[in-house]
LOMIRO-258629 format. One line per 4 residues: their letters; for each residue y, z, x of C-alpha. Coordinates in steps of 0.25 Angstrom, whole numbers, plus 5000, padded with zeros to 4 digits. Layout:
A) Y,Z,X | ...
This chain:
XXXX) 5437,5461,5264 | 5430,5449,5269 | 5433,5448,5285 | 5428,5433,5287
XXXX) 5432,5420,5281 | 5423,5410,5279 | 5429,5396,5275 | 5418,5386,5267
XXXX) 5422,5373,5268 | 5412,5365,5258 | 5414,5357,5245 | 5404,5362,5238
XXXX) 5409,5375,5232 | 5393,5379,5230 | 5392,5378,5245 | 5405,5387,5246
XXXX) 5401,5398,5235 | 5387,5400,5241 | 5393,5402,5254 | 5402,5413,5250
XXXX) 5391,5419,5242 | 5380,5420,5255 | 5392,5426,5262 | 5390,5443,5265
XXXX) 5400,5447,5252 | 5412,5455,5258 | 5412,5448,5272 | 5419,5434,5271
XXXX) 5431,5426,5266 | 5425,5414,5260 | 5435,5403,5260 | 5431,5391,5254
XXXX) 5435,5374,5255 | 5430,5363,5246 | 5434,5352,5256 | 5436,5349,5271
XXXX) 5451,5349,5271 | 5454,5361,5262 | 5444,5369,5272 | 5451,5365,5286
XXXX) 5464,5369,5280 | 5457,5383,5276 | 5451,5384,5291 | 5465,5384,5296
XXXX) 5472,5394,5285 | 5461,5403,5283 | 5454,5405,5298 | 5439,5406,5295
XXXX) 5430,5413,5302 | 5419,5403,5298 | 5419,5391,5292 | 5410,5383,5284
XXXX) 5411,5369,5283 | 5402,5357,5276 | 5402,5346,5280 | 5405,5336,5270
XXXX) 5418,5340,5265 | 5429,5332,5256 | 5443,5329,5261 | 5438,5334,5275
XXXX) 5422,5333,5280 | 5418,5346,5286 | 5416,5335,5298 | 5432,5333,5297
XXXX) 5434,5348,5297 | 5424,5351,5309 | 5432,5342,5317 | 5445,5349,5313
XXXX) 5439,5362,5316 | 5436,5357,5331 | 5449,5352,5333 | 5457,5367,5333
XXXX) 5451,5377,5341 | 5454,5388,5334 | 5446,5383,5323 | 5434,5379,5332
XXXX) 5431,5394,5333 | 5429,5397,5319 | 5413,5398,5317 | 5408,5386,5309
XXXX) 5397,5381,5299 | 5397,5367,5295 | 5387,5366,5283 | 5382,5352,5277
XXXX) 5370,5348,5267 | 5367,5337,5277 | 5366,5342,5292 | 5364,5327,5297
XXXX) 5379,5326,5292 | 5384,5337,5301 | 5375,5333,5314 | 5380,5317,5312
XXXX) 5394,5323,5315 | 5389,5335,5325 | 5378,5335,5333 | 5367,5348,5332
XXXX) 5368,5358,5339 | 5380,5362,5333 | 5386,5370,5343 | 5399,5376,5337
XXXX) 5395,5378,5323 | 5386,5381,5312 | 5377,5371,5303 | 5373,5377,5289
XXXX) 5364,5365,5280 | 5366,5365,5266 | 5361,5373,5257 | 5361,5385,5265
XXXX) 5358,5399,5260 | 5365,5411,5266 | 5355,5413,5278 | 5359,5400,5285
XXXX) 5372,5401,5281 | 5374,5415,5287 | 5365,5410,5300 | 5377,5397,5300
XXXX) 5388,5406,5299 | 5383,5415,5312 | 5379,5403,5320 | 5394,5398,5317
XXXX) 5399,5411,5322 | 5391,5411,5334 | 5393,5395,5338 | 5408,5398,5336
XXXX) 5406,5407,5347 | 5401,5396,5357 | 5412,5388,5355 | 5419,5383,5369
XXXX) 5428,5396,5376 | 5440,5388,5375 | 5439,5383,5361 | 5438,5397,5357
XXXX) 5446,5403,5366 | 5459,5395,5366 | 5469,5394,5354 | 5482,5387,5350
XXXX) 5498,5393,5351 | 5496,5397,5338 | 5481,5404,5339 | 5487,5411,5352
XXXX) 5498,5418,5341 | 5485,5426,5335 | 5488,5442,5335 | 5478,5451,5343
XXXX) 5475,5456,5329 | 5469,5444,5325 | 5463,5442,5339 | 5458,5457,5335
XXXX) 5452,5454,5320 | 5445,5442,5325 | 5438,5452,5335 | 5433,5460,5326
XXXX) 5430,5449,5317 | 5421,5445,5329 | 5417,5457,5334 | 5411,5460,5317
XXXX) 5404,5444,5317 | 5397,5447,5329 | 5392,5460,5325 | 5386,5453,5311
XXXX) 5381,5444,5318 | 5374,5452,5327 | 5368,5459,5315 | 5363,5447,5309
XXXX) 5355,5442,5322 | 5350,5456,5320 | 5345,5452,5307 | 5343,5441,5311
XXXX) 5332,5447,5322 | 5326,5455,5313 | 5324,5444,5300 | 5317,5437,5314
XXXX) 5307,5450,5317 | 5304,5451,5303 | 5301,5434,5301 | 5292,5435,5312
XXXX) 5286,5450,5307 | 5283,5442,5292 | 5276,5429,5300 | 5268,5435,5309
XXXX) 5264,5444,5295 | 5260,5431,5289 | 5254,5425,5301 | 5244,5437,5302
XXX) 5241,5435,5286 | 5238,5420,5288 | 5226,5423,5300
């Protein structure tokens, strides 16, 4: 039973597809939109725990849709990766660093965009204490179960991620293992 849901906001149903194929099978909910519009109406009715958004988008741009998202705070916190062909078009609008969100540069393959997602996750942990603290009337009505799940839901993310920067460590030792192979080869 998939545990997180991961909405894709892009028009290109190649984009979409490949996504939700480079995903771990079993783990996530892929919830896909064609167009800017229809995906800022699924951010509120479906509660991502990631999204996705390119940023050249009919009826709404992925622009249009970022500012929305910065505009509520409870949507603020949900980890983000815009994703463009053309990154100058992204840093025209926002300026580099990024600081609250992931950048992924089309075509990707599933290394970068796995690297995107866990920046995303991590950058939405810097955002401000009271953005991600505070919350509406109606965000103050949430159950302590809910509270609870998120937890958890937390608690597994940080452990996965953990892992991979295991990986990750050791891919590194076994990079610099393979060079200085080759350097010694070369003399």
């Amino acid at each position: 039973m998939p545990t997180h849901k991961i909405l894709v906001i892009d028009d290109s149903k190649v984009i979409r597809m490949r996504v939700k194929d480079m995903l771990p099978a079993g783990n996530f909910e892929v919830i896909e939109a064609k167009d800017g519009l229809e995906g800022f109406n699924l951010i509120s009715q479906e509660n991502p725990n990631l999204i996705m958004l390119d940023f050249l988008l009919p009826k709404m741009s992925g622009w249009e849709v970022y500012q929305e998202i910065q505009k509520q705070q409870r949507l603020r916190t949900i980890p983000l990766v815009l994703m463009s062909g053309r990154k100058e078009e992204v840093t025209d609008k926002l300026s580099e660093p990024f600081e609250y969100f992931a950048f992924v540069e089309k075509p990707f393959d599933q290394k970068q965009l796995v690297e995107a997602i866990r920046e995303a996750m991590m950058k939405s942990k810097k955002l401000p204490q009271a953005v991600a603290t505070s919350s509406s009337s109606s965000d103050s009505l949430a159950s302590g179960a809910d509270t609870s799940a998120m937890a958890a839901e937390i608690e597994s993310l940080k452990t996965k991620v953990a892992r991979m920067e295991k990986e990750m460590d050791i891919l590194r030792k076994q990079f610099n293992q393979l060079l200085g192979f080759i350097r010694q080869k070369i003399k």
